[in-house]
KEKOL-317028 format. One record per residue: residue in three letters; x, y, z of N, C-alpha, C, O, CB in turn. Coordinates in steps of 0.1 Angstrom, whole numbers, padded with zeros to 4 digits, always signed. Glycine has a CB too. Layout:
ALAXYZXYZXYZXYZXYZ/...
// end
This chain:
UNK-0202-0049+0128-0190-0055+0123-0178-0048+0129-0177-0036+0129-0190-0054+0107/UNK-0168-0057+0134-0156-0051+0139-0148-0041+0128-0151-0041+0116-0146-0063+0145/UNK-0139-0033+0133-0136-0022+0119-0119-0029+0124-0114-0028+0135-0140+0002+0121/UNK-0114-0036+0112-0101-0040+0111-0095-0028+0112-0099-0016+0110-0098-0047+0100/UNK-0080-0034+0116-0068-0019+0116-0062-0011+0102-0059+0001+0103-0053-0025+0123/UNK-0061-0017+0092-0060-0011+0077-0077-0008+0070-0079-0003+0059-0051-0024+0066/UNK-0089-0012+0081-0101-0009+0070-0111-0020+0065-0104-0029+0060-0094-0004+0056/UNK-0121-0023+0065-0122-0033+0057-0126-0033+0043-0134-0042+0039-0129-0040+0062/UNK-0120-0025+0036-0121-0026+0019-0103-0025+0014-0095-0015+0013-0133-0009+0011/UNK-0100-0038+0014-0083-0035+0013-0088-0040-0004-0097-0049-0006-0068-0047+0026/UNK-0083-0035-0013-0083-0043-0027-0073-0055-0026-0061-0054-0023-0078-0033-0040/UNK-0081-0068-0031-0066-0078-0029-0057-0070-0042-0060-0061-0050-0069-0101-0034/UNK-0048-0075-0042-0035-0068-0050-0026-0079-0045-0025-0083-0033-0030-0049-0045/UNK-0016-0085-0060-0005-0092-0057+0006-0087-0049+0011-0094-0040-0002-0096-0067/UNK+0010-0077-0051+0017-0065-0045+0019-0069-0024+0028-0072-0017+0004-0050-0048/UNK+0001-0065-0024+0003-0068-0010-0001-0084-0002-0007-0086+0009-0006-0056-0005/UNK+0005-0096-0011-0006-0106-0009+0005-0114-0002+0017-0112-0005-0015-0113-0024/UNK+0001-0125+0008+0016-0133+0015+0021-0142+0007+0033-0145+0008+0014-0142+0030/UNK+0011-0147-0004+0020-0157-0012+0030-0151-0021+0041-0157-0020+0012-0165-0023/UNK+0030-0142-0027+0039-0132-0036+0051-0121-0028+0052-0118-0016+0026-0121-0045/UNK+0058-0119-0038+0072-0116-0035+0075-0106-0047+0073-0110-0059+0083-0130-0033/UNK+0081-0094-0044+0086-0087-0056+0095-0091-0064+0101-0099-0058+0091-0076-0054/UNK+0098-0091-0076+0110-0095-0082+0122-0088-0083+0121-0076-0081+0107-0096-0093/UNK+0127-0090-0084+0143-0078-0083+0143-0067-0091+0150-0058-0088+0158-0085-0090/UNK+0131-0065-0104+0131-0048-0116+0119-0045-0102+0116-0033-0103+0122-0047-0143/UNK+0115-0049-0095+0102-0046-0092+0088-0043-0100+0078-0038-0096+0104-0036-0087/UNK+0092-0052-0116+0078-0049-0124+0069-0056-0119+0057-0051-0119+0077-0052-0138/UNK+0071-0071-0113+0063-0078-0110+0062-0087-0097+0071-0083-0089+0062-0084-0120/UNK+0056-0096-0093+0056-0108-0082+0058-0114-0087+0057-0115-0099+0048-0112-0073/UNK+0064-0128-0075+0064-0141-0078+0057-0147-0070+0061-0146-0058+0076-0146-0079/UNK+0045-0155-0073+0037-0159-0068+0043-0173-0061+0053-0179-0065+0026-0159-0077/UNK+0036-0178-0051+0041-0191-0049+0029-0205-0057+0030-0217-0060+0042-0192-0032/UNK+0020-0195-0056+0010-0204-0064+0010-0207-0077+0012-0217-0084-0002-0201-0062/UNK+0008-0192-0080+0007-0188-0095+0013-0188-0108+0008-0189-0119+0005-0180-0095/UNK+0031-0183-0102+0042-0180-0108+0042-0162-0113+0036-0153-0107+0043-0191-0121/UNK+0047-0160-0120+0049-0147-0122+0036-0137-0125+0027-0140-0134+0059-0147-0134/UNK+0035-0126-0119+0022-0125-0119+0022-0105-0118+0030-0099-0110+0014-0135-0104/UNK+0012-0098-0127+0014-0085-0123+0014-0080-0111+0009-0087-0103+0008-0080-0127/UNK+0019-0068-0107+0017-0063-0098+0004-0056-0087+0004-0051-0076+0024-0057-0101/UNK-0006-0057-0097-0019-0052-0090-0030-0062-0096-0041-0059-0099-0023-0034-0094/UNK-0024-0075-0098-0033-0088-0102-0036-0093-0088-0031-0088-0079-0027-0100-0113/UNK-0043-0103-0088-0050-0107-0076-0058-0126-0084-0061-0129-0096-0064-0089-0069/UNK-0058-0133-0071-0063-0146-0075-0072-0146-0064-0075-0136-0058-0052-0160-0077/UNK-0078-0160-0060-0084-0165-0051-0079-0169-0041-0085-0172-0031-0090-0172-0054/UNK-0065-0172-0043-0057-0175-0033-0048-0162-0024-0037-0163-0018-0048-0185-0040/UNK-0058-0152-0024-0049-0138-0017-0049-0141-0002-0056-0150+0003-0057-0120-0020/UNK-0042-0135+0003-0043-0136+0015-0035-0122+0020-0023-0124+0020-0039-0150+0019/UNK-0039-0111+0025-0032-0099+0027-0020-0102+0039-0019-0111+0047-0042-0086+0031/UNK-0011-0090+0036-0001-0094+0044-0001-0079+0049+0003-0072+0040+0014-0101+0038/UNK-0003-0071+0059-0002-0060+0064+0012-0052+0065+0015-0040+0065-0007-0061+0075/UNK+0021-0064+0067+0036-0058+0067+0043-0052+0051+0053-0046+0049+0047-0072+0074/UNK+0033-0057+0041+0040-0056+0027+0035-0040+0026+0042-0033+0019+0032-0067+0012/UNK+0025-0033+0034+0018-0025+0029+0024-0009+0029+0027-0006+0041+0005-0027+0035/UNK+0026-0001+0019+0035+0012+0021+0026+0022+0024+0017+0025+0015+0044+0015+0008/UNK+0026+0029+0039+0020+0042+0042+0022+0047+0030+0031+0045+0021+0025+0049+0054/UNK+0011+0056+0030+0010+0072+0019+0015+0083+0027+0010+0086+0037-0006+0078+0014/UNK+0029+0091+0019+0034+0098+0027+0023+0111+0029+0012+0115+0023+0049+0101+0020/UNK+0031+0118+0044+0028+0128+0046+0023+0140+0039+0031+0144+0031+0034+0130+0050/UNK+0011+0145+0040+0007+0157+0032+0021+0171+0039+0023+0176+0050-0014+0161+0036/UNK+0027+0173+0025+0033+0188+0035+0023+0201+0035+0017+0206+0025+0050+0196+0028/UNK+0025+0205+0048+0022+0213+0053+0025+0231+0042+0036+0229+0037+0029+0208+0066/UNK+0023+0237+0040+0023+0253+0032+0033+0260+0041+0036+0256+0053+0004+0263+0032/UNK+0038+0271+0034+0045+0276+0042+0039+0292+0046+0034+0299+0038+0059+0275+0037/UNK+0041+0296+0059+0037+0309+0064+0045+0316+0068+0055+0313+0075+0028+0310+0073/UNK+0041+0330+0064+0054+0339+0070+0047+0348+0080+0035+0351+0081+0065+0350+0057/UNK+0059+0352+0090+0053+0356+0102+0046+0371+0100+0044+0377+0110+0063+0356+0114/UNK+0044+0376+0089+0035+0386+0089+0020+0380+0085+0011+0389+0084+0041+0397+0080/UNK+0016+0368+0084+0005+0366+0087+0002+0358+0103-0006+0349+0105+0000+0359+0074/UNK+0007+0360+0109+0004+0361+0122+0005+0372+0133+0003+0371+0145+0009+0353+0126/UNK+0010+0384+0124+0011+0395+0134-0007+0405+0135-0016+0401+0129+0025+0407+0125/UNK-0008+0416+0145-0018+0419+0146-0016+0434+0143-0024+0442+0148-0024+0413+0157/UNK-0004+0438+0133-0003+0454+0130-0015+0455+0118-0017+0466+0113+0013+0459+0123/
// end
């Protein structure tokens, strides 16, 4: 099986779906099918949209001080 570019276990989620649209508080979507709909609900009519989807930020990095890289 080809390995899609996001994975192939995406959860449908209204959130990330092409029919739906955030609402202006951001509590919820607006479905085009459905009408108002939670944010991590999902129908039969999903269809993912890759561009809706928000990277998970960066892990930061720890900080080191340069006496653990000296060799006294």
């Amino acid at each position: 099986m080809k390995q899609k570019i996001y994975g192939n276990r995406i959860e449908p989620a209204c959130d990330v779906c092409q029919m739906g649209k955030r609402s202006a508080d951001g509590q919820a979507v607006l479905c085009a099918k459905k009408g108002i709909m939670p944010l991590y609900h999902s129908c039969r009519k999903f269809i993912y949209d890759p561009l809706k989807r928000e990277p998970t930020p960066n892990q930061q990095l720890p900080a080191y001080s340069p006496e653990e890289f000296s060799l006294d």
